[in-house]
N, C-alpha and C positions, 0 to 999 in steps of 0.2 A: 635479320634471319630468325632470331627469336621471337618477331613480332609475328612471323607469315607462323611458325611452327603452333604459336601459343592458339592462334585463328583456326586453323585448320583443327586441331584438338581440340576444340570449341564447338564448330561445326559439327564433325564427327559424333561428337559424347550428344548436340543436338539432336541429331540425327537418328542416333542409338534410342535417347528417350522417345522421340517421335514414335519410331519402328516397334519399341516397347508396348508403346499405348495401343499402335494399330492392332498387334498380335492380340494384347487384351480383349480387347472390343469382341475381334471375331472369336476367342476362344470364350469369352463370357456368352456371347451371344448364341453358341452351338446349344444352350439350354444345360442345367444339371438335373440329372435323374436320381429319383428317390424310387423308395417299396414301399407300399399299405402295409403299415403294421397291423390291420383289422379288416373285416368286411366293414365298406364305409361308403357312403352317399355321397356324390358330389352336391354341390349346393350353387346356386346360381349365381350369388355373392356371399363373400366373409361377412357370416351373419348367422347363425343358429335358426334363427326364424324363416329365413330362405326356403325355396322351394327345393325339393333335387331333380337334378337331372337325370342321373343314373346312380345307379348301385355300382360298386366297384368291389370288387371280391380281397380278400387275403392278400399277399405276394405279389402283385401287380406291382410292374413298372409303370413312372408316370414321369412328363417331365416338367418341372419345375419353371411357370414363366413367369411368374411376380409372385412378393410378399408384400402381405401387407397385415402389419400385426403379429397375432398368433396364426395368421391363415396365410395358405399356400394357393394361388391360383396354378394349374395343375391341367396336363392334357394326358390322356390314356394311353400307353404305348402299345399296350396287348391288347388289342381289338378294333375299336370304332373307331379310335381318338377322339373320345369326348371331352369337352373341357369343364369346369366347374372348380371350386371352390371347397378346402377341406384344410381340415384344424393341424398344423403346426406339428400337434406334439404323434399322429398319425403316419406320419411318412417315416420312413429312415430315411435319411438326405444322404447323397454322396459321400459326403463329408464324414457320416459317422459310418462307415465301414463296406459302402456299397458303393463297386468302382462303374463311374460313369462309359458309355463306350467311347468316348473323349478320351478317359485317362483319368479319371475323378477330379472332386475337389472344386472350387468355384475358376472361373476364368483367368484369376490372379494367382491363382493355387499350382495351378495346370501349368502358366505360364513359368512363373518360379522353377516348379518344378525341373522344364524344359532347361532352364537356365542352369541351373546347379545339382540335377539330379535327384529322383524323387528318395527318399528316404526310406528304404527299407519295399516289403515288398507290397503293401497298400498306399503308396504314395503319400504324401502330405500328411500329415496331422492336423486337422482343422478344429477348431473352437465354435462350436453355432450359440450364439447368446437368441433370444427374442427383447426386444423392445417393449414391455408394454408400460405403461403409467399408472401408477398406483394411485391410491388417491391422498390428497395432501388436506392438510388442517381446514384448508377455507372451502374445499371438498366436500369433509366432513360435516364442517358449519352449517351449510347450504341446504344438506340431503334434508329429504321431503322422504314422509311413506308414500308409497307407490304398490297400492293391494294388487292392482292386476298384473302388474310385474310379478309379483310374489307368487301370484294365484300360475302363471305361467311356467317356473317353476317344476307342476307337480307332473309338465311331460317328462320331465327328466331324469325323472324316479327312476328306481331300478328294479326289480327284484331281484330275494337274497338269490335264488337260481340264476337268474343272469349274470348278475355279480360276481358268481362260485367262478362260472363259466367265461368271464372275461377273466378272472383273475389267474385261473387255470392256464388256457391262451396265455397269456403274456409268462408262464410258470411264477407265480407269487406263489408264497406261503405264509399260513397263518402265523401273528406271533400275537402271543399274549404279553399285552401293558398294565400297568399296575400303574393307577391313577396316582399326578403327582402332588404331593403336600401344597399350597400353597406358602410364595416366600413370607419373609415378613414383610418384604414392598410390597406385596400386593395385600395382603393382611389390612396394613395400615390404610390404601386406598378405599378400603372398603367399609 
């Protein structure tokens, strides 16, 4: 009797995880929706050099279909639905504070949530890290100059008025630093 009871509980808890996964799948796959923190260009691929495709204004919805890196591949919600390629740190994602029409939160967030109740009244608390790779010793070793890289560069300037005016945007203010003494480790390196 214990043997049939411990089988069927077996099955079951199987069965649960299965049904688990399936819910995931299609709750990840509904897509997560971020906002343009800026007026910002889509780009054809995650690449600075890329072409764009469209200008994409302020406040705009867009939804979320791959990452890769610091870049978001991204379709338009308010308008055309264009799709293209835009920088990571540009979107507000779901996750930090802009509820999806899902329910926010990534597929596994959503689903949790479903399970045990979302927490409070923005759902989930989520963590967003980026991946990228810094560069390590034999990196370092390696590096070659590279002038036309460098010389590439000088599109990315800024002026100090557009600077004011993105800083403004996002409300920064100025603070004044007072340049720091060198330690003595770095004293002695030198």
């Amino acid at each position: 009797m214990n043997l049939c009871i411990e089988s069927r509980m077996g099955r079951f808890i199987r069965l649960l995880v299965a049904a688990a996964f399936l819910v995931n799948m299609a709750l990840s796959a509904a897509g997560e929706v971020g906002v343009t923190l800026f007026d910002l260009e889509l780009k054809t691929a995650p690449d600075l050099d890329a072409s764009s495709v469209a200008q994409v204004p302020k406040d705009t919805q867009v939804e979320i279909l791959e990452r890769k890196a610091a870049w978001l591949h991204v379709r338009v919600l308010d308008g055309g639905g264009d799709e293209g390629w835009v920088s990571t740190y540009d979107v507000r994602q779901s996750g930090q504070g802009t509820r999806t029409p899902q329910g926010g939160g990534t597929g596994l967030s959503r689903f949790l949530g479903m399970l045990f109740g979302e927490p409070g009244p923005h759902g989930p608390q989520v963590t967003s890290t980026i991946g990228i790779r810094g560069m390590d010793e034999a990196d370092l070793a390696a590096a070659k100059p590279a002038p036309e890289e460098y010389a590439k560069l000088d599109k990315y300037k800024s002026s100090i008025q557009r600077a004011s005016r993105l800083a403004q945007t996002a409300d920064l203010k100025a603070t004044k630093l007072d340049y720091l003494e060198p330690s003595d480790r770095q004293s002695d390196e030198h």
